[in-house]
OpenMM code with the backbone's topology and positions (N, CA, C; nanometers):
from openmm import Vec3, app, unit

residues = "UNK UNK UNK UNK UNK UNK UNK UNK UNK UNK UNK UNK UNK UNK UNK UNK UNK UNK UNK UNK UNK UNK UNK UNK UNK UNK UNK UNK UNK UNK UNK UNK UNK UNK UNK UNK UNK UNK UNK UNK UNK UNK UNK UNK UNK UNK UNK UNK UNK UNK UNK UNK UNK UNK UNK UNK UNK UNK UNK UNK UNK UNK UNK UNK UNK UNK UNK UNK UNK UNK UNK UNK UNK UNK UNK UNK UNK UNK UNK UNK UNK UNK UNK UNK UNK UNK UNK UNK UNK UNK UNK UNK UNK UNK UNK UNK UNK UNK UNK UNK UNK UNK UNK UNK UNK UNK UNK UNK UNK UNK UNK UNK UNK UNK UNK UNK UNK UNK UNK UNK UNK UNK UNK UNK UNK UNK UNK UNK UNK UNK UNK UNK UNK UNK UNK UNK UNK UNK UNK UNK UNK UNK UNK UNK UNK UNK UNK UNK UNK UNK UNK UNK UNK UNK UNK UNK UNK UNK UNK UNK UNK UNK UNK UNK UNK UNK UNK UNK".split()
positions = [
    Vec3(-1.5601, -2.7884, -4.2077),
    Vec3(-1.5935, -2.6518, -4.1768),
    Vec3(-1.5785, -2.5684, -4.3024),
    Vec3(-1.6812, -2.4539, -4.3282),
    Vec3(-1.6944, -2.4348, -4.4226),
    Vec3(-1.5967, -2.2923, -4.4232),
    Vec3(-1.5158, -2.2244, -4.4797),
    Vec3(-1.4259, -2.0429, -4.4961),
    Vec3(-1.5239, -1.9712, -4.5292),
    Vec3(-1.5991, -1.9923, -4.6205),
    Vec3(-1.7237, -1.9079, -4.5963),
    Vec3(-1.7710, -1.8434, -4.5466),
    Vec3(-1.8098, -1.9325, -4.4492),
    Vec3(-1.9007, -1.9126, -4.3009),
    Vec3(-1.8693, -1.9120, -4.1805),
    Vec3(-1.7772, -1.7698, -4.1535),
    Vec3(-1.6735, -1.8136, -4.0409),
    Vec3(-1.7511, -1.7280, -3.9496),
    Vec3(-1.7535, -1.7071, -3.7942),
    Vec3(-1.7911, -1.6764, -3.6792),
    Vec3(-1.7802, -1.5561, -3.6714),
    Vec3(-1.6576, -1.4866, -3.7060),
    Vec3(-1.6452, -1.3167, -3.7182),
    Vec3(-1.7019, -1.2735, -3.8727),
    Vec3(-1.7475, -1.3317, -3.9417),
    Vec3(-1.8039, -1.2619, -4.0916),
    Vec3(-1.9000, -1.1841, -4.0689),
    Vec3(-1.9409, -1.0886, -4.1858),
    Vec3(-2.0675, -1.0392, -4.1492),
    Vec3(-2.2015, -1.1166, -4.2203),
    Vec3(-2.2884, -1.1260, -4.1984),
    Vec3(-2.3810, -1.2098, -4.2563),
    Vec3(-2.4111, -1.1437, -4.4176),
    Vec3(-2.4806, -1.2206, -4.4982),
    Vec3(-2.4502, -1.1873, -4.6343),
    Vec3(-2.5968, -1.0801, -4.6716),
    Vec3(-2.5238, -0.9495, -4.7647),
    Vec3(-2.6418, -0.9166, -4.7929),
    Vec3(-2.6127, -0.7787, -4.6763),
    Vec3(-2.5058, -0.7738, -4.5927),
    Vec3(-2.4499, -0.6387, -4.5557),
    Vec3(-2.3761, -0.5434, -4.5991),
    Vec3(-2.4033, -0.4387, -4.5413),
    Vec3(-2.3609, -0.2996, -4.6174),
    Vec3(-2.2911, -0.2782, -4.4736),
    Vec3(-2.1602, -0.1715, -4.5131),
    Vec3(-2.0830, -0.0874, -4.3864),
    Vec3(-2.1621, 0.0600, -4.4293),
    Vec3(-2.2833, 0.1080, -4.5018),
    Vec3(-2.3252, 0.1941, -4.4782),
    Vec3(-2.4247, 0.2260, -4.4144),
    Vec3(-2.4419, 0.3323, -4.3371),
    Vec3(-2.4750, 0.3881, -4.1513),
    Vec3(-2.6757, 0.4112, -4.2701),
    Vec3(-2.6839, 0.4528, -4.3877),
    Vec3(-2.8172, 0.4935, -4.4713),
    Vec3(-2.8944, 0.4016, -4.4420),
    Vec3(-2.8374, 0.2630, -4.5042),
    Vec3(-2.9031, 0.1439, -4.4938),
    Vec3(-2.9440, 0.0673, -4.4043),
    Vec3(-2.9853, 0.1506, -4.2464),
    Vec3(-3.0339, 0.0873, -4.1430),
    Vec3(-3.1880, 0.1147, -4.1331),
    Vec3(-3.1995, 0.2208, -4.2002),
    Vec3(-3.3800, 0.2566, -4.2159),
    Vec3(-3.4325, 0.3102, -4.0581),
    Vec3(-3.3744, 0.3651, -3.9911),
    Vec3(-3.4459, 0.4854, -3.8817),
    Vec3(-3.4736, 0.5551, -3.9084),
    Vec3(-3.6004, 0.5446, -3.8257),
    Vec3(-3.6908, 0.6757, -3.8068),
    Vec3(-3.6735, 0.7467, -3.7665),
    Vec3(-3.7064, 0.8904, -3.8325),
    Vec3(-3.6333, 1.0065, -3.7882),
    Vec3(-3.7161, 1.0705, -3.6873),
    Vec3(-3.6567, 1.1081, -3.5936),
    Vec3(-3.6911, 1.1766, -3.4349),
    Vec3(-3.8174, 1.2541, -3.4371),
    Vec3(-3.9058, 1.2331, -3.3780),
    Vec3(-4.0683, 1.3266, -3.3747),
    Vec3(-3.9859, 1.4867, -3.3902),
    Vec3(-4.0623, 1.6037, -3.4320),
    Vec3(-4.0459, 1.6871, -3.4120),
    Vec3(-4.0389, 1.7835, -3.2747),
    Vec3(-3.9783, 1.8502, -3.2746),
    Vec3(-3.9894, 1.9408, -3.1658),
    Vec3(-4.1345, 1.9715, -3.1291),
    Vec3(-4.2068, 2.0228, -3.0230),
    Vec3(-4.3323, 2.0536, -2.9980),
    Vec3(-4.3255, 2.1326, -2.8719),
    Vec3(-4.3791, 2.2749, -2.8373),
    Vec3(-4.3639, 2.3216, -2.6937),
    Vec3(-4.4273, 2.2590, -2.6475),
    Vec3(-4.3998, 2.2172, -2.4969),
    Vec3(-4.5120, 2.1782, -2.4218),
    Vec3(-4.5250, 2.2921, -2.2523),
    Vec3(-4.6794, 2.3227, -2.2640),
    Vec3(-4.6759, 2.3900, -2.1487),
    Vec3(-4.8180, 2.3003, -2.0764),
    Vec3(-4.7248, 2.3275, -1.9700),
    Vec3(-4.8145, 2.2358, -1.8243),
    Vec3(-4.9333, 2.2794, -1.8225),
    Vec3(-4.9964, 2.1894, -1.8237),
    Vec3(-5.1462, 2.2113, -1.7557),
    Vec3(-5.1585, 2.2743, -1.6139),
    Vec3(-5.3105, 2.2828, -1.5576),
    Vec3(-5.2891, 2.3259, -1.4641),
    Vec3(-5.2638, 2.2723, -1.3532),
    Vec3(-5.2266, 2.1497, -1.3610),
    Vec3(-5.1336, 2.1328, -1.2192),
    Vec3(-5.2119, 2.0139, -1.1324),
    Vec3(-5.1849, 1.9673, -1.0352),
    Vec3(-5.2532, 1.9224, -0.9251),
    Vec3(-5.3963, 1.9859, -0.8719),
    Vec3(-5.4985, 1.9195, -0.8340),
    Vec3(-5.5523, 2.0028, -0.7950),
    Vec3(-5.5002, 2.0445, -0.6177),
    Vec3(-5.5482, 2.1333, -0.5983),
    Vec3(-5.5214, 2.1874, -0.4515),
    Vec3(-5.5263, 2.1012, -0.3565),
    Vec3(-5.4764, 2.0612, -0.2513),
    Vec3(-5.4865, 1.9594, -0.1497),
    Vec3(-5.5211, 2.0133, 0.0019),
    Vec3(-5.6428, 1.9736, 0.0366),
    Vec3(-5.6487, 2.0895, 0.1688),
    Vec3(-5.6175, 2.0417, 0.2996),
    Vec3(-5.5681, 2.1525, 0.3437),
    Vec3(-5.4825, 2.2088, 0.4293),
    Vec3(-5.5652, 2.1405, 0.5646),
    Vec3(-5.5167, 2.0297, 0.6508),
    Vec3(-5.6116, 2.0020, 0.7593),
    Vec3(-5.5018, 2.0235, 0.9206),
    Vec3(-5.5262, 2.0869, 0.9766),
    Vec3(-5.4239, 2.1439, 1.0873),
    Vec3(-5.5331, 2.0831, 1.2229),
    Vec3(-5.4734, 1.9906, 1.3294),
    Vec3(-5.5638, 1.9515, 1.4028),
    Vec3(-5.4229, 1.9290, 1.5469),
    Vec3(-5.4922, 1.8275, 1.6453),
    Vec3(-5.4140, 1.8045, 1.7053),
    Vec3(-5.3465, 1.6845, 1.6858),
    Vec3(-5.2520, 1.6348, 1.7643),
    Vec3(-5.1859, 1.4761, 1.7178),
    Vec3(-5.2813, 1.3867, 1.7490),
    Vec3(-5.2886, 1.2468, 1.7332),
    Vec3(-5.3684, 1.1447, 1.7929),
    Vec3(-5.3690, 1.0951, 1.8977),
    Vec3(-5.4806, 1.0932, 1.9769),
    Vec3(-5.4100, 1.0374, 2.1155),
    Vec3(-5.3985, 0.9430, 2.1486),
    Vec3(-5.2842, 0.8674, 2.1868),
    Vec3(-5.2583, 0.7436, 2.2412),
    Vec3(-5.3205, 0.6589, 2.3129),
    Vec3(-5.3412, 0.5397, 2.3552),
    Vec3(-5.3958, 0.4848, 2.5245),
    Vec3(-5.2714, 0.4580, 2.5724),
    Vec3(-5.3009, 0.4913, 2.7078),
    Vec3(-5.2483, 0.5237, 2.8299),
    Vec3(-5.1525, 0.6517, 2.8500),
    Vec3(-5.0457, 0.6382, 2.9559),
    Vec3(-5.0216, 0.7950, 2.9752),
    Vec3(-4.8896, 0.8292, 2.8967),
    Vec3(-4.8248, 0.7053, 2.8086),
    Vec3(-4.7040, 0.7677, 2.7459),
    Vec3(-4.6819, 0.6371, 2.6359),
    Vec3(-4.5363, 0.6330, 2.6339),
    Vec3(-4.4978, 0.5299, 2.5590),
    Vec3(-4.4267, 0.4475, 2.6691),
    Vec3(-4.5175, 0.3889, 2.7367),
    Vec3(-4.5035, 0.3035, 2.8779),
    Vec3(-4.4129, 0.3296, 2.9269),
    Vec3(-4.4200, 0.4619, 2.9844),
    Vec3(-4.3154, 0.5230, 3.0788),
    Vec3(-4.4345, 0.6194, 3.1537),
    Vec3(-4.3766, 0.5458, 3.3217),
    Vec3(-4.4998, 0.6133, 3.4101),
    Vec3(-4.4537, 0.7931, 3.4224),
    Vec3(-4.5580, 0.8629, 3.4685),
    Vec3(-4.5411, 0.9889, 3.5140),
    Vec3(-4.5370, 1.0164, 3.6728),
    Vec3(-4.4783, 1.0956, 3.6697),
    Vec3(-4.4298, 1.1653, 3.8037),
    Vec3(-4.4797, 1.2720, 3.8137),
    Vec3(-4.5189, 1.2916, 3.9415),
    Vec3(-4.5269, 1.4560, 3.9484),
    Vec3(-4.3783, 1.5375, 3.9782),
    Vec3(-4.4285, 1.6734, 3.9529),
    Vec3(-4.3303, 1.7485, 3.9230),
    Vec3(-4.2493, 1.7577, 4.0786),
    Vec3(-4.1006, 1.7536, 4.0940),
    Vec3(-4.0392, 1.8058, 4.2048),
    Vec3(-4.0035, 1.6526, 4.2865),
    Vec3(-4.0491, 1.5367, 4.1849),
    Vec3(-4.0421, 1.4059, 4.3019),
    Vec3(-3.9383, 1.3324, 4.2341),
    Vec3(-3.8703, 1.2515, 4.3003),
    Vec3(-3.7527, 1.1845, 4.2521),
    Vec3(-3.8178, 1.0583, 4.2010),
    Vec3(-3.7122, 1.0194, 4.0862),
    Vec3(-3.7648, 0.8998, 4.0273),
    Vec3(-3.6771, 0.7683, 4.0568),
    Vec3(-3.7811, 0.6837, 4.1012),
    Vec3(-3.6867, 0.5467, 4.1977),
    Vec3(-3.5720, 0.5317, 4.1372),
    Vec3(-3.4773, 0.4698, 4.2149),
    Vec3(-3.3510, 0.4256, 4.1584),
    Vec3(-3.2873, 0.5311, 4.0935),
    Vec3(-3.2637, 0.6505, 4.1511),
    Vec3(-3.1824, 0.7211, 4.0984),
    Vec3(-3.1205, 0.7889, 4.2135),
    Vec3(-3.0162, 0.8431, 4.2369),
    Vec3(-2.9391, 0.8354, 4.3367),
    Vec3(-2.9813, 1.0106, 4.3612),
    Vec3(-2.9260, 1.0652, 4.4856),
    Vec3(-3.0091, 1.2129, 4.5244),
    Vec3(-2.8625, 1.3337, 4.4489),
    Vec3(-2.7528, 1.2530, 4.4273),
    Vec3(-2.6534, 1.3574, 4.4009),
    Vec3(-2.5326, 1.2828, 4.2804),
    Vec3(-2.5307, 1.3598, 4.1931),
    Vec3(-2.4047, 1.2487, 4.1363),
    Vec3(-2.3055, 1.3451, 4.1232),
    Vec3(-2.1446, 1.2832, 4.1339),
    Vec3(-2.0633, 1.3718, 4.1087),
    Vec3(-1.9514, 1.3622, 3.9779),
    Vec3(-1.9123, 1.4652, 3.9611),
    Vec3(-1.8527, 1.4471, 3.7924),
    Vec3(-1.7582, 1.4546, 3.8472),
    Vec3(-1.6322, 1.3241, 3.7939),
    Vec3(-1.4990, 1.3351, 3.8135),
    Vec3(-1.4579, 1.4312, 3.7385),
    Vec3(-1.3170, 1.5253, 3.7602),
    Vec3(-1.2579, 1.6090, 3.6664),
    Vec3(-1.1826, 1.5315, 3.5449),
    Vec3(-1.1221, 1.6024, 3.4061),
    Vec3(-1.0721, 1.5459, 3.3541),
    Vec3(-0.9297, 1.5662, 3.3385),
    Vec3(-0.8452, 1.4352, 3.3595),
    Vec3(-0.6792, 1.4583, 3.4179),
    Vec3(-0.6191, 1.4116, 3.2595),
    Vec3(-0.5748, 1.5296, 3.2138),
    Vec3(-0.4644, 1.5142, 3.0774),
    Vec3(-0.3553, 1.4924, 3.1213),
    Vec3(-0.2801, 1.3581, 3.0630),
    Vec3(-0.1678, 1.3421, 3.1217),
    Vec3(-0.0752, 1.3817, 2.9912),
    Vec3(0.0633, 1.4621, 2.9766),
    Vec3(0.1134, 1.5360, 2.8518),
    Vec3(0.2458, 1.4964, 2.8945),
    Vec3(0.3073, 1.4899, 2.8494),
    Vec3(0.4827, 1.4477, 2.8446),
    Vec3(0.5558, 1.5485, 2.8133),
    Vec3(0.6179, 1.5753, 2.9004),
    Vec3(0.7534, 1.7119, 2.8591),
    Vec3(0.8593, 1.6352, 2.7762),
    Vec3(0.9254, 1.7494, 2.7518),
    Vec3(1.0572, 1.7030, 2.6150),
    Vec3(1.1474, 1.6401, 2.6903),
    Vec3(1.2044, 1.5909, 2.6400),
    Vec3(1.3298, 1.4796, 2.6893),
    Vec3(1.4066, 1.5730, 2.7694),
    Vec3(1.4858, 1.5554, 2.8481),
    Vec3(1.5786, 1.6089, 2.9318),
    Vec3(1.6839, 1.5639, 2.9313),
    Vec3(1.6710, 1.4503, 2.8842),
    Vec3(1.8683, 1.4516, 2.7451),
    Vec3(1.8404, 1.3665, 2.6419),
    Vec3(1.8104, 1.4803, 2.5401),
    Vec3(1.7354, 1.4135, 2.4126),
    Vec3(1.8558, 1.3535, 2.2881),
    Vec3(1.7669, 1.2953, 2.2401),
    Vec3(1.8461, 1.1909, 2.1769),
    Vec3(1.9106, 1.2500, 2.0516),
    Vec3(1.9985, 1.2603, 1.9892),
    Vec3(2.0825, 1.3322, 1.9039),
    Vec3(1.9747, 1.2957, 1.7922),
    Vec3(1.9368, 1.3735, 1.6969),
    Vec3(1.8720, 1.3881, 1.5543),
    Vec3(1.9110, 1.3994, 1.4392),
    Vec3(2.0363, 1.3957, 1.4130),
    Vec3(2.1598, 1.4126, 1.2780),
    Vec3(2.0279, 1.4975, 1.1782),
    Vec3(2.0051, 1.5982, 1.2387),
    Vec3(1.9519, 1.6992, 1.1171),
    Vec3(2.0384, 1.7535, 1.0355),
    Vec3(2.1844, 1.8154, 1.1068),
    Vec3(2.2482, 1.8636, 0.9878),
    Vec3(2.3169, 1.7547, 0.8860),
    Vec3(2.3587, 1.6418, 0.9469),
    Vec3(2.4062, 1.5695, 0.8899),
    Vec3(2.2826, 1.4532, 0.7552),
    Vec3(2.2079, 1.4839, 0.7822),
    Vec3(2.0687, 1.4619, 0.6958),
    Vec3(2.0817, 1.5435, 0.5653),
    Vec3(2.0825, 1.6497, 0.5905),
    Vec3(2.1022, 1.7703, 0.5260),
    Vec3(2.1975, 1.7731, 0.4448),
    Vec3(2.3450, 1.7579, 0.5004),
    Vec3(2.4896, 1.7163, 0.3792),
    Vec3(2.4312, 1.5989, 0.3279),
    Vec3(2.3609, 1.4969, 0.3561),
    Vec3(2.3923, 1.3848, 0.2595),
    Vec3(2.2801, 1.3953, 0.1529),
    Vec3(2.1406, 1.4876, 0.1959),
    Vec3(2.0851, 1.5283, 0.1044),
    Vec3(2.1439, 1.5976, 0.0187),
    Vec3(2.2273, 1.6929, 0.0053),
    Vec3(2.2256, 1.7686, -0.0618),
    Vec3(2.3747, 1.7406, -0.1579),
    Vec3(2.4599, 1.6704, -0.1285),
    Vec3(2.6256, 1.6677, -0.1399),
    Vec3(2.6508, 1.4845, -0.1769),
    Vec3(2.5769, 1.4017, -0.1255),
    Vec3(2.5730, 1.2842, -0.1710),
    Vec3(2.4768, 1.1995, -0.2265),
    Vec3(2.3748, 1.1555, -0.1668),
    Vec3(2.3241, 1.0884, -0.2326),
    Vec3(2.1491, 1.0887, -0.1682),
    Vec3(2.0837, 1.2150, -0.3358),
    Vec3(1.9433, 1.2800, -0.2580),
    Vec3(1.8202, 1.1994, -0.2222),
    Vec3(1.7990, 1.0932, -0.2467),
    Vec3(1.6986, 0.9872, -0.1737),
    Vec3(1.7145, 0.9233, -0.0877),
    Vec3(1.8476, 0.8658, 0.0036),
    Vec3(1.8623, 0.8332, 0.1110),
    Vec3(1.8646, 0.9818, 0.2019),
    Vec3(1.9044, 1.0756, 0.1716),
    Vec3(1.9331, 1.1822, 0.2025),
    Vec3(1.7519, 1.2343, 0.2395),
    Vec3(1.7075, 1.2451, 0.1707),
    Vec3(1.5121, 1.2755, 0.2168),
    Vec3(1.5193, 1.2099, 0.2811),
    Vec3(1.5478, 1.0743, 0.3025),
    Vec3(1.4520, 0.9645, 0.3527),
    Vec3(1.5115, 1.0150, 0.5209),
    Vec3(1.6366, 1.0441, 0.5393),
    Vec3(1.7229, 1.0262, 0.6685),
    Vec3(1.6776, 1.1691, 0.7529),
    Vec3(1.6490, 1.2660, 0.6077),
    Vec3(1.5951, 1.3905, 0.6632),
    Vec3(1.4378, 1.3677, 0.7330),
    Vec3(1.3685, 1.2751, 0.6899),
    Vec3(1.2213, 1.2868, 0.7184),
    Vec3(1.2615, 1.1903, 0.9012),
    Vec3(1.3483, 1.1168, 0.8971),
    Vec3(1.3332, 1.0628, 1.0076),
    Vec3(1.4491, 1.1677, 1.1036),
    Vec3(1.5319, 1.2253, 1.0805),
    Vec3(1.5974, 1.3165, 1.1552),
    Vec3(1.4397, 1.4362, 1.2026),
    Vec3(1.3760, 1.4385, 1.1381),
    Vec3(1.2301, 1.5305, 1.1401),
    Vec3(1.1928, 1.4384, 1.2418),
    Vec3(1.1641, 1.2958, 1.2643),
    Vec3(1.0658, 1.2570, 1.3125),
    Vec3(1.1856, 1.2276, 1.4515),
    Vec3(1.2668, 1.2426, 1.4830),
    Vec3(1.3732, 1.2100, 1.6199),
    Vec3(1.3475, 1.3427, 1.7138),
    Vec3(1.3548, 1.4322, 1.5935),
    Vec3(1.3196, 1.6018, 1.7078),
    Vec3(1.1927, 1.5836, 1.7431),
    Vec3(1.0607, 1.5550, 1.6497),
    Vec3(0.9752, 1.5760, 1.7112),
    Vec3(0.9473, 1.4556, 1.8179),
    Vec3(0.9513, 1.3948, 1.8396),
    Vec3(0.9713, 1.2522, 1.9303),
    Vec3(1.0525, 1.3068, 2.0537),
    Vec3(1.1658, 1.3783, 2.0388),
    Vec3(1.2545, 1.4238, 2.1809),
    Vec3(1.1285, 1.5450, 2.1938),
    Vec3(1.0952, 1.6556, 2.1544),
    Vec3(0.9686, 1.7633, 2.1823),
    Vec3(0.8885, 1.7019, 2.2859),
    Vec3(0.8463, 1.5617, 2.2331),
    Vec3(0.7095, 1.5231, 2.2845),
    Vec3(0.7221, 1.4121, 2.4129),
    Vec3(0.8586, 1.4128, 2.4481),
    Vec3(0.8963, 1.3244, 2.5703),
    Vec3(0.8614, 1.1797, 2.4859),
    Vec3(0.8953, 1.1403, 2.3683),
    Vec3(0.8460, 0.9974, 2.3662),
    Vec3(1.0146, 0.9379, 2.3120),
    Vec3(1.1135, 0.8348, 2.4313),
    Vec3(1.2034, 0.8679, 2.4594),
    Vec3(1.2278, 0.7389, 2.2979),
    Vec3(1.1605, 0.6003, 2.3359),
    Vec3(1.1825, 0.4800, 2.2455),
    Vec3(1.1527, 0.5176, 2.0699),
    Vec3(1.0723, 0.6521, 2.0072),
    Vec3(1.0263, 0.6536, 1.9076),
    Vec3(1.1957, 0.7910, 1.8556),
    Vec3(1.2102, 0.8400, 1.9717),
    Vec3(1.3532, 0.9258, 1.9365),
    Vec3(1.4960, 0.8449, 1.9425),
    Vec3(1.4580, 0.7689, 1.9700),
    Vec3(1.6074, 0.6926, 1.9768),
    Vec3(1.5402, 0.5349, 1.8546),
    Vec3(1.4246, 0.5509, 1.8255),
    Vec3(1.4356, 0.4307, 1.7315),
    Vec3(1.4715, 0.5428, 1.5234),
    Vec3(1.4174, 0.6625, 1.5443),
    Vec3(1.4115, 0.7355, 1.4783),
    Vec3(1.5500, 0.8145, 1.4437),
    Vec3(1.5920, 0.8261, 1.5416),
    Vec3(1.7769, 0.8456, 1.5374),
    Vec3(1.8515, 0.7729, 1.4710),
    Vec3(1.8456, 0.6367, 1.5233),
    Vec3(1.9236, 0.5176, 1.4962),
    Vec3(1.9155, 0.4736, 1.3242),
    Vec3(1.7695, 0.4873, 1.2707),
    Vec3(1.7512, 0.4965, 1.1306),
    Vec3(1.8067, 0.6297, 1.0539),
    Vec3(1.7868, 0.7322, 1.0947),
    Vec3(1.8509, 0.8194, 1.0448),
    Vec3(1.9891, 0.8644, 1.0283),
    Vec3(2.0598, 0.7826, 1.1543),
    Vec3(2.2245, 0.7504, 1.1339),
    Vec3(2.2574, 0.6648, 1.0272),
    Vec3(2.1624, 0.5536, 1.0407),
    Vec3(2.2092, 0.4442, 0.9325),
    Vec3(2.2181, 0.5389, 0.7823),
    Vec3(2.0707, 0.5465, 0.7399),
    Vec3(2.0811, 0.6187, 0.6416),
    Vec3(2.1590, 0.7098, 0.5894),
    Vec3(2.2364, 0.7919, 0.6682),
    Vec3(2.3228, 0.9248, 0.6664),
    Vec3(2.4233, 0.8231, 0.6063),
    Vec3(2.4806, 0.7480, 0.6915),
    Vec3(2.6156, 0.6434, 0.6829),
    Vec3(2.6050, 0.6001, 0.5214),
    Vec3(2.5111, 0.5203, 0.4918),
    Vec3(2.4876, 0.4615, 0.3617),
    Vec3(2.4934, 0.5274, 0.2825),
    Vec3(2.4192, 0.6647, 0.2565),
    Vec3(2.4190, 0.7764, 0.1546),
    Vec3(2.5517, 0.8615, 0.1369),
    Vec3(2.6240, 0.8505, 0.3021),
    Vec3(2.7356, 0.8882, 0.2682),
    Vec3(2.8418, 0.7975, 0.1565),
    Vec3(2.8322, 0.6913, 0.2296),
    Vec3(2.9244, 0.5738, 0.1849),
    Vec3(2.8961, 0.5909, -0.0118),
    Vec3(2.7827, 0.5315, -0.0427),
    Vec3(2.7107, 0.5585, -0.1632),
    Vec3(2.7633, 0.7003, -0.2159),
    Vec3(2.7488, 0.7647, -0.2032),
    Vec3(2.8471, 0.9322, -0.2464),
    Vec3(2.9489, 0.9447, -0.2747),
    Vec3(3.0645, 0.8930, -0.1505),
    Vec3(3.1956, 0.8647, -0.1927),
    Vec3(3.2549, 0.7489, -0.2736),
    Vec3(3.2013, 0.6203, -0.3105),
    Vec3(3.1978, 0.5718, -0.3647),
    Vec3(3.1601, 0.5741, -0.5030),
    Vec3(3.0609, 0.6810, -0.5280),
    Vec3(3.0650, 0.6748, -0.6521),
    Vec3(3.1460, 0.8229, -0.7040),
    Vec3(3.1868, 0.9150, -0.6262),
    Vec3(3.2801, 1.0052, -0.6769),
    Vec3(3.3960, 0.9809, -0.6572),
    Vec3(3.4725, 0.8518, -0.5823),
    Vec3(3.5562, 0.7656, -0.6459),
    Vec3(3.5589, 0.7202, -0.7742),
    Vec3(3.4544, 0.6645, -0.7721),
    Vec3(3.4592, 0.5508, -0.9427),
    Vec3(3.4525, 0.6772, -1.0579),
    Vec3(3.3929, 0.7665, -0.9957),
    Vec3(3.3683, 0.8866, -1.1142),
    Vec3(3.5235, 0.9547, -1.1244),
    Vec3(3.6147, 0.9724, -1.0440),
    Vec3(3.7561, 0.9912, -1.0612),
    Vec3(3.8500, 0.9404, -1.1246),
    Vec3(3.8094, 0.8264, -1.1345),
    Vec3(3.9091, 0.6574, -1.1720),
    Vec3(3.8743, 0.6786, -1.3110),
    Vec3(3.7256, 0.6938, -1.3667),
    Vec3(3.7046, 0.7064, -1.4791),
    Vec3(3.7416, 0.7805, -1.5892),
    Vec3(3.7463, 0.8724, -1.5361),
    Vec3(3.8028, 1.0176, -1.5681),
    Vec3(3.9169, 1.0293, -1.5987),
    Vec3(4.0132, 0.9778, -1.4930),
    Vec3(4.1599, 0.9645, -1.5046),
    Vec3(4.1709, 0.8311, -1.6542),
    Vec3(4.1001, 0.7909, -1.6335),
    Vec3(4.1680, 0.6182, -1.6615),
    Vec3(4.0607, 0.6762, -1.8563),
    Vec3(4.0180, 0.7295, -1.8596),
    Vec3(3.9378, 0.8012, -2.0133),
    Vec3(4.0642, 0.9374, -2.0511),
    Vec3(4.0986, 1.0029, -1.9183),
    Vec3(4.2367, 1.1047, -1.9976),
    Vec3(4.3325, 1.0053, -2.0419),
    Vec3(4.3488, 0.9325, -1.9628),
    Vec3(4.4962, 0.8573, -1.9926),
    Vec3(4.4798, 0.7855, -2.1269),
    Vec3(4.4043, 0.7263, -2.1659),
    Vec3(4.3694, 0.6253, -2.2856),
    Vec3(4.3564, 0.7506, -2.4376),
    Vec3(4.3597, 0.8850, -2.4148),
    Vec3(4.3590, 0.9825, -2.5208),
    Vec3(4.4631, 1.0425, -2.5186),
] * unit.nanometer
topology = app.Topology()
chain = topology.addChain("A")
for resn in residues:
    res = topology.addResidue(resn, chain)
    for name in ("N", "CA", "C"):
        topology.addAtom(name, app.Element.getBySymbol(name[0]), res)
C-alpha cells in the first residue's frame, strides 16, 4: 500500500481555494411582468345531469306514507347520570403533615406525599372510597420516610458539628 495515496487525501493538483472552482456567476436580475394571463374560461351554468331511474336505488314514496319496516312510534330513553357523593367517613389525607415534611425535612418526598395527600382529598370529594385509602396509605408512607430521612440527617449534621468543635 502506497502513503501517498491514502483514502482521505485530496487528489493531486488541489487547491483549498473557494476562486479556483470556476462558477458562473448568477444571470442578472431582470423585471418580469406577467403577461396577460389565461385566456377567459366561459362561464356555463346549466342543470345537473340526469340520472336513470328515480334515485341512487332508493325507491320513492309519496309524501305522508310510512316507509316499510319502520315502526309507527319510537321512544327515547332518558339519560341516567350516575355521580357519587363524598365519602361519609373519609379517609384521613395527611395534608398538613405533607406540608411539615415538605417544608422542615426532606423537600422531594415531601412534594411527592403532598401531590398524593392532593390526590386522597380529591378521591374522598368524589366518593371513590379504594383510590382515597390507596392514596392515603402512600402518602403516610412517604411523610414517615421523609420524616425519618430529616431526622436522621439533622442527627448526623449534629454529631458532625460537635465531633469538628471538639477536634479544634
Amino acid at each position: 500500500m502506497d502513503p501517498n495515496k491514502s483514502g482521505s487525501a485530496p487528489p493531486a493538483g488541489w487547491t483549498d481555494e473557494k476562486a479556483s472552482m470556476a462558477h458562473a456567476p448568477p444571470p442578472p436580475y431582470q423585471d418580469y411582468t406577467p403577461g396577460p394571463g389565461y385566456p377567459p374560461q366561459p362561464q356555463v351554468y346549466g342543470s345537473p345531469p340526469q340520472y336513470a331511474g328515480q334515485g341512487y336505488g332508493q325507491p320513492q314514496y309519496p309524501m305522508g306514507q310510512q316507509y316499510p319496516g319502520q315502526p309507527e312510534m319510537v321512544t327515547v330513553q332518558p339519560t341516567v347520570y350516575l355521580a357519587r357523593a363524598p365519602l361519609t367517613h373519609p379517609v384521613n389525607d395527611y395534608l398538613c403533615y405533607s406540608i411539615f415534611t415538605m417544608l422542615c425535612c426532606c423537600l422531594p418526598l415531601g412534594i411527592a406525599a403532598l401531590i398524593y395527600s392532593i390526590s386522597a382529598r380529591e378521591a374522598n370529594h368524589v366518593g371513590d372510597q379504594m383510590g382515597a385509602e390507596r392514596s392515603s396509605r402512600m402518602a403516610r408512607t412517604l411523610n414517615h420516610v421523609g420524616l425519618g430521612l430529616g431526622i436522621g440527617f439533622t442527627v448526623l449534621l449534629i454529631i458532625y458539628y460537635v465531633v469538628v468543635a471538639m477536634a479544634h
